[in-house]
ChimeraX commands (.cxc) that place a marker at each C-alpha (Angstrom):
marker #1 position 104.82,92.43,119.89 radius 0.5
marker #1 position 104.47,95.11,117.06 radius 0.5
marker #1 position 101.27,94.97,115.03 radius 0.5
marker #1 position 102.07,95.23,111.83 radius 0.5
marker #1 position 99.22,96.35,109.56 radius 0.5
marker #1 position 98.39,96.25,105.62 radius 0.5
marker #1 position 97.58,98.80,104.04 radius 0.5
marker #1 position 94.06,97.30,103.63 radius 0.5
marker #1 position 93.88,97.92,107.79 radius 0.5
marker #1 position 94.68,101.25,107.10 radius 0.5
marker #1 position 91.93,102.23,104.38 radius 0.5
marker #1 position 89.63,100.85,106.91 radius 0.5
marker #1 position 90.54,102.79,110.08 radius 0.5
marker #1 position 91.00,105.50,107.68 radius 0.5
marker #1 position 87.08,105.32,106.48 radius 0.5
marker #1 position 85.84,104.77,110.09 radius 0.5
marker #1 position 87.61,107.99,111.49 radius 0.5
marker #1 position 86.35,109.61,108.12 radius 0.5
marker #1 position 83.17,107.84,107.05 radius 0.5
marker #1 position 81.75,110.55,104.60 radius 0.5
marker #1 position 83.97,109.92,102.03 radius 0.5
marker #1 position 83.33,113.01,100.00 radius 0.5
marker #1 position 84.91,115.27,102.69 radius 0.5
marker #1 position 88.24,113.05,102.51 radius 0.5
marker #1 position 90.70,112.78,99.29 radius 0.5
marker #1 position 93.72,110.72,99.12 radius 0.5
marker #1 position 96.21,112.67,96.05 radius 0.5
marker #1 position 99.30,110.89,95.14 radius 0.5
marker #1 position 102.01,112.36,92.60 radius 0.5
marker #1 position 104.72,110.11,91.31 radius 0.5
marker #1 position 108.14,110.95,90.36 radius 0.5
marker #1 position 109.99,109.12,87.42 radius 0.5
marker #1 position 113.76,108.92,88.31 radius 0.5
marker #1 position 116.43,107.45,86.28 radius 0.5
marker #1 position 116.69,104.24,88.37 radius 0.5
marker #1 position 113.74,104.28,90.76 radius 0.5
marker #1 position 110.01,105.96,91.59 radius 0.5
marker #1 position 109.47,108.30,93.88 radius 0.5
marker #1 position 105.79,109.02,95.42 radius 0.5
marker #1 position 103.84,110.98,97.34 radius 0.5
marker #1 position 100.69,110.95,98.77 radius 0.5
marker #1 position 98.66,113.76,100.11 radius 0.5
marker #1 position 95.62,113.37,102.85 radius 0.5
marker #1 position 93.03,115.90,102.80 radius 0.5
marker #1 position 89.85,116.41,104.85 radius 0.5
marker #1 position 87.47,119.50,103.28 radius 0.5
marker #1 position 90.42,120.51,101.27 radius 0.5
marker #1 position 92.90,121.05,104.14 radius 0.5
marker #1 position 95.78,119.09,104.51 radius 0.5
marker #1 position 96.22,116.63,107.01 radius 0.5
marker #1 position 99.13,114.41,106.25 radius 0.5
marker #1 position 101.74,113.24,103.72 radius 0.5
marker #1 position 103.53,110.32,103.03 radius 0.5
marker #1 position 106.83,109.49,100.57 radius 0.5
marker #1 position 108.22,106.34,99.32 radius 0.5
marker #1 position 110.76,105.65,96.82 radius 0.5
marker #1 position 111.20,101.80,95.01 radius 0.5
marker #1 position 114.55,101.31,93.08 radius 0.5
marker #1 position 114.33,99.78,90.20 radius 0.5
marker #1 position 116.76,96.39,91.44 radius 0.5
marker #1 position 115.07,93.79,89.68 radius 0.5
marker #1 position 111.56,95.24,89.44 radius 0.5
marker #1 position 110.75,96.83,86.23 radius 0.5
marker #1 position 109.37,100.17,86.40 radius 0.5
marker #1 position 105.28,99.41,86.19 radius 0.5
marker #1 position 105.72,97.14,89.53 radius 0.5
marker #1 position 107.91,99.84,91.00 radius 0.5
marker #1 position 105.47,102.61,90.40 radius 0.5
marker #1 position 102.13,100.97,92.11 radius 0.5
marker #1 position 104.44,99.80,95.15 radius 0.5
marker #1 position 105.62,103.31,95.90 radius 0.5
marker #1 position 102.67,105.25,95.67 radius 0.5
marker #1 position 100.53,102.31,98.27 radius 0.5
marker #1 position 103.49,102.48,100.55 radius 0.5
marker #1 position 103.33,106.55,100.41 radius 0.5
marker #1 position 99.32,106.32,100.88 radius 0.5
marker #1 position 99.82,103.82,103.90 radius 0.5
marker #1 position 102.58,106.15,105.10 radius 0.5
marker #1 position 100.50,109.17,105.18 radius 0.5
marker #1 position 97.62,107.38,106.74 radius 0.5
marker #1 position 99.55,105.96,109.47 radius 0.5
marker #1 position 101.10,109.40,110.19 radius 0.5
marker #1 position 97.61,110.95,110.40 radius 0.5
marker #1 position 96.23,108.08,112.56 radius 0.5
marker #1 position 99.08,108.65,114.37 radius 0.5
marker #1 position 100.42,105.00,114.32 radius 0.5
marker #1 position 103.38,104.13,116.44 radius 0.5
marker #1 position 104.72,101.71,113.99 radius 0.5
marker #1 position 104.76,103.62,110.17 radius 0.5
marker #1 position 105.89,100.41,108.62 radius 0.5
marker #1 position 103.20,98.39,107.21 radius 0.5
marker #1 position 103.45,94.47,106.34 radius 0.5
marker #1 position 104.29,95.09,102.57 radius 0.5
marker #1 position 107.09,97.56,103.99 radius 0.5
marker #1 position 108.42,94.97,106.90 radius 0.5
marker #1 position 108.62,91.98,104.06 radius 0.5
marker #1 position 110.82,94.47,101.61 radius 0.5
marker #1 position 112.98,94.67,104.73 radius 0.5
marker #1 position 113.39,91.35,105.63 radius 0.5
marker #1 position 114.32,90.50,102.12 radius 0.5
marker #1 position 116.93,92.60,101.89 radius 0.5
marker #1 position 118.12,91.87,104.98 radius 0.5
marker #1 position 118.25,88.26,104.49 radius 0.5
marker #1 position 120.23,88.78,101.15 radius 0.5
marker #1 position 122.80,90.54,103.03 radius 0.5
marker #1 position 122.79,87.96,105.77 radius 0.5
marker #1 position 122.76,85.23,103.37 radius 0.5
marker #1 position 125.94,86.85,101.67 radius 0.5
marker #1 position 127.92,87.56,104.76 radius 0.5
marker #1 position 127.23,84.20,106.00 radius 0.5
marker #1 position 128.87,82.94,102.28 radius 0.5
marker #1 position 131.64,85.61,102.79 radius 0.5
marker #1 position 132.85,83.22,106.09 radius 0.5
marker #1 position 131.33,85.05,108.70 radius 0.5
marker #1 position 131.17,83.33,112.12 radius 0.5
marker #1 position 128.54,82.11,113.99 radius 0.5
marker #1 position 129.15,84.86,116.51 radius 0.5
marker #1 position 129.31,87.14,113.81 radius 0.5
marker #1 position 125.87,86.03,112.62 radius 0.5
marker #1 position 124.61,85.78,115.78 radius 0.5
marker #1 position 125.47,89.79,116.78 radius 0.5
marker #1 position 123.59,90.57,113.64 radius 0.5
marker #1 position 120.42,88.97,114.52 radius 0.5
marker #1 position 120.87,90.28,118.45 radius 0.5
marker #1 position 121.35,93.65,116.93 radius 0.5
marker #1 position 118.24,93.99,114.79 radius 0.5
marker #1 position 115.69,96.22,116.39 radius 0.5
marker #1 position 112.74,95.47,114.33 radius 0.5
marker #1 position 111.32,92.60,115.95 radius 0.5
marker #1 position 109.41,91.18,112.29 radius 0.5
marker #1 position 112.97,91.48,110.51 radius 0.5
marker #1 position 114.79,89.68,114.05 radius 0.5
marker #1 position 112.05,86.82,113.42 radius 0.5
marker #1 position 113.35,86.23,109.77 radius 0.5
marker #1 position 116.78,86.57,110.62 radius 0.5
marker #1 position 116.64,84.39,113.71 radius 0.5
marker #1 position 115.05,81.70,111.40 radius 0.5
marker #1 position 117.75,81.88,109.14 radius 0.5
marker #1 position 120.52,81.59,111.63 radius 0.5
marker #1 position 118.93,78.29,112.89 radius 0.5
marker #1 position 118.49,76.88,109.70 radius 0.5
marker #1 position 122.61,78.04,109.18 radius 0.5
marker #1 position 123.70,76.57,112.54 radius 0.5
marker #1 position 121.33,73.12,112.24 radius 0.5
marker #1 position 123.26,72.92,108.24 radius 0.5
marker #1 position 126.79,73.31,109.94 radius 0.5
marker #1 position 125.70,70.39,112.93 radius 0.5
marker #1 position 124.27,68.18,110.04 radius 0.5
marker #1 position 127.94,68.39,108.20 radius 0.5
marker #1 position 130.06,68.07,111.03 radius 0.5
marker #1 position 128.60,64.92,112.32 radius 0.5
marker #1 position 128.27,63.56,108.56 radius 0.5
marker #1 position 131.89,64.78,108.50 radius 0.5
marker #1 position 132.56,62.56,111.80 radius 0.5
marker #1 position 130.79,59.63,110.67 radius 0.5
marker #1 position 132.73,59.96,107.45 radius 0.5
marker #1 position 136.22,59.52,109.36 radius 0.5
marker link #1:1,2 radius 0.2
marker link #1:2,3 radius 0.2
marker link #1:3,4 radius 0.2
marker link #1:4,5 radius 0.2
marker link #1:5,6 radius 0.2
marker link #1:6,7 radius 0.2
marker link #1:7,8 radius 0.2
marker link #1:8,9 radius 0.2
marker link #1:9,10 radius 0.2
marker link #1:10,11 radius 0.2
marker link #1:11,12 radius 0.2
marker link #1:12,13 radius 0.2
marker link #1:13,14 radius 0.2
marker link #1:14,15 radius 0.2
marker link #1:15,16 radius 0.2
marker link #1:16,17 radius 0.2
marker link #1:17,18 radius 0.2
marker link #1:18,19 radius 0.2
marker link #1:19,20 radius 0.2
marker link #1:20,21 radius 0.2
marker link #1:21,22 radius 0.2
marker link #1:22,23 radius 0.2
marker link #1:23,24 radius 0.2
marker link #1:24,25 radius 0.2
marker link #1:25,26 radius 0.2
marker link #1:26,27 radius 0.2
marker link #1:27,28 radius 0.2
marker link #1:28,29 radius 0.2
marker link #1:29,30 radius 0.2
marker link #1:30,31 radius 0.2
marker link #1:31,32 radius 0.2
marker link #1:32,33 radius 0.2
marker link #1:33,34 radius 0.2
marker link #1:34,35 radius 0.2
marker link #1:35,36 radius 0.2
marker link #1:36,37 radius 0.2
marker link #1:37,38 radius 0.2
marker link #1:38,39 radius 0.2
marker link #1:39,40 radius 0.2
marker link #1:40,41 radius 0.2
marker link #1:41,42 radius 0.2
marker link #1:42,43 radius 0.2
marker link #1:43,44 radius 0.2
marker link #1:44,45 radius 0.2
marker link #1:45,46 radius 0.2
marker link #1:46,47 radius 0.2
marker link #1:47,48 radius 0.2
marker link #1:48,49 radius 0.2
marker link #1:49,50 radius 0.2
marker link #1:50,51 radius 0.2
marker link #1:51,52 radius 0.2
marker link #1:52,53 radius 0.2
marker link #1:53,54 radius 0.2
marker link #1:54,55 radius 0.2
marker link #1:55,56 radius 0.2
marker link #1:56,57 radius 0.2
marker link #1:57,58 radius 0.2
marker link #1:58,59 radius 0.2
marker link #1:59,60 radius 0.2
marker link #1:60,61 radius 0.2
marker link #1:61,62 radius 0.2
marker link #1:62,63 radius 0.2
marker link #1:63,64 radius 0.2
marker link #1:64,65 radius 0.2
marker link #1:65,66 radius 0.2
marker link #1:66,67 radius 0.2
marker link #1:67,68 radius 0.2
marker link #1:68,69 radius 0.2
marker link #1:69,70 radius 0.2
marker link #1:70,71 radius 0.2
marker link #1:71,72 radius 0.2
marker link #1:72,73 radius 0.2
marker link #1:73,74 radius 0.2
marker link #1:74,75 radius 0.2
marker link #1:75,76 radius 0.2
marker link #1:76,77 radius 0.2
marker link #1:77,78 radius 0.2
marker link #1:78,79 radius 0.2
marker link #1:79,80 radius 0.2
marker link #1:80,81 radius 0.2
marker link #1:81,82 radius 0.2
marker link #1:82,83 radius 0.2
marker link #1:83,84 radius 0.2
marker link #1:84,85 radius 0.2
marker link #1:85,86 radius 0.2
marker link #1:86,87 radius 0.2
marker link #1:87,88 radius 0.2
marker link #1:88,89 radius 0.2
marker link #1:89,90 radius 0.2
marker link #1:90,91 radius 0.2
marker link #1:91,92 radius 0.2
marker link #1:92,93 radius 0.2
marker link #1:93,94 radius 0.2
marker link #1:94,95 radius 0.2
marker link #1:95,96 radius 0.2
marker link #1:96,97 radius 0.2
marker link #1:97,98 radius 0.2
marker link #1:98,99 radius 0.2
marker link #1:99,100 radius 0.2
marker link #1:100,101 radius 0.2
marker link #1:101,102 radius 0.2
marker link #1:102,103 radius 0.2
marker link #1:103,104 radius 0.2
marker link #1:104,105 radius 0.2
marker link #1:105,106 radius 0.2
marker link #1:106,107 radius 0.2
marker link #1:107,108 radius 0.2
marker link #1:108,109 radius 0.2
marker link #1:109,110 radius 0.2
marker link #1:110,111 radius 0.2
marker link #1:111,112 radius 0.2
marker link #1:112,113 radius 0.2
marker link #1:113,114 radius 0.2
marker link #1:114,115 radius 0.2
marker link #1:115,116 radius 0.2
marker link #1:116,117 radius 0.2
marker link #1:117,118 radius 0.2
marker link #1:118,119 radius 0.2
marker link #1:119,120 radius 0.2
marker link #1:120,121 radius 0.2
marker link #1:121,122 radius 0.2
marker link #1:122,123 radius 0.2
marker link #1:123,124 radius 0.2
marker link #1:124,125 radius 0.2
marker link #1:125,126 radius 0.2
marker link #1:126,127 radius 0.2
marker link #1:127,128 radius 0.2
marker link #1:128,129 radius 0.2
marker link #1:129,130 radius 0.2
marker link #1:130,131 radius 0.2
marker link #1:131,132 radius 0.2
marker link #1:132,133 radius 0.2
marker link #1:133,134 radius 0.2
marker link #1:134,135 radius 0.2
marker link #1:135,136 radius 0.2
marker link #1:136,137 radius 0.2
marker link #1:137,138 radius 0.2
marker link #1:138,139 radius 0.2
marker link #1:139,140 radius 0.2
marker link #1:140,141 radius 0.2
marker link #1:141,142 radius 0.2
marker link #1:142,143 radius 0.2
marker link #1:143,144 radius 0.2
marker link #1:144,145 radius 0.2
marker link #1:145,146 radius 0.2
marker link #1:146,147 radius 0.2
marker link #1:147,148 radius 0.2
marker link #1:148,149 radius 0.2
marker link #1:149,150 radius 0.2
marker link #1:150,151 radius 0.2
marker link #1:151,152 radius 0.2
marker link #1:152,153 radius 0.2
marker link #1:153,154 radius 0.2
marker link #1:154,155 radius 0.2
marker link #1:155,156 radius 0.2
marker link #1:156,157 radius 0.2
view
């Protein structure tokens, strides 16, 4: 199973690889677009860098001063999980964005009359095992709702 970090982790492996914390500098620049923030943060050890990281947060229902703190953390846990050379760049904070919006879309093709198979080939199809957890869950929950109305439907007759 993945282990998915925060970006609390992070600052913390960061600080033990680096533990004079004059000779490291985290810079982040943010980027005001018409509907969303873009960030980027900069790693550097004694002045040279050593890693960068982006992010970008639309502005869907966030206003812009929750937007702008979320993009530049994700860009800072970005950059230090390219530098520590992670395997998995995506950090808990990034894996829950994903799962939401996942689920919305499930949710809504589910709505739009999509099959059980259907919904099924979407879970099976996922590759990030976090987001296949969330939609697995809600595929149960869909198929134990559709048993609960067909036998209330039978006992109804």
């Amino acid at each position: 199973m993945e282990k998915v970090e925060t970006i609390k982790d992070r600052m913390s492996e960061l600080h033990k690889k680096y533990p004079n914390t004059e000779d490291i500098s985290i810079q982040t620049e943010i980027f005001d677009l018409e509907d969303a923030v873009r960030a980027k943060a900069s790693i550097f050890y004694k002045g040279t860098l050593l890693a960068t990281g982006h992010s970008e947060k639309w502005f869907d229902s966030d206003i812009r001063e929750e937007a702008t703190p979320w993009a530049e953390t994700r860009a800072v846990s970005r950059a230090i999980g390219f530098l520590l050379r992670k395997e998995v760049i995506h950090t808990e904070e990034d894996l829950m964005q994903l799962s939401r919006r996942r689920l919305k879309s499930f949710y809504a093709y589910a709505k739009d009359g999509a099959t059980l198979e259907e919904l099924k080939t979407l879970v099976d199809d996922e590759d990030i095992d976090f987001v296949k957890r969330k939609l697995q869950s809600a595929f149960n929950s869909i198929t134990a709702k559709i048993q609960m109305d067909e036998a209330r439907n039978k006992n109804n007759k």
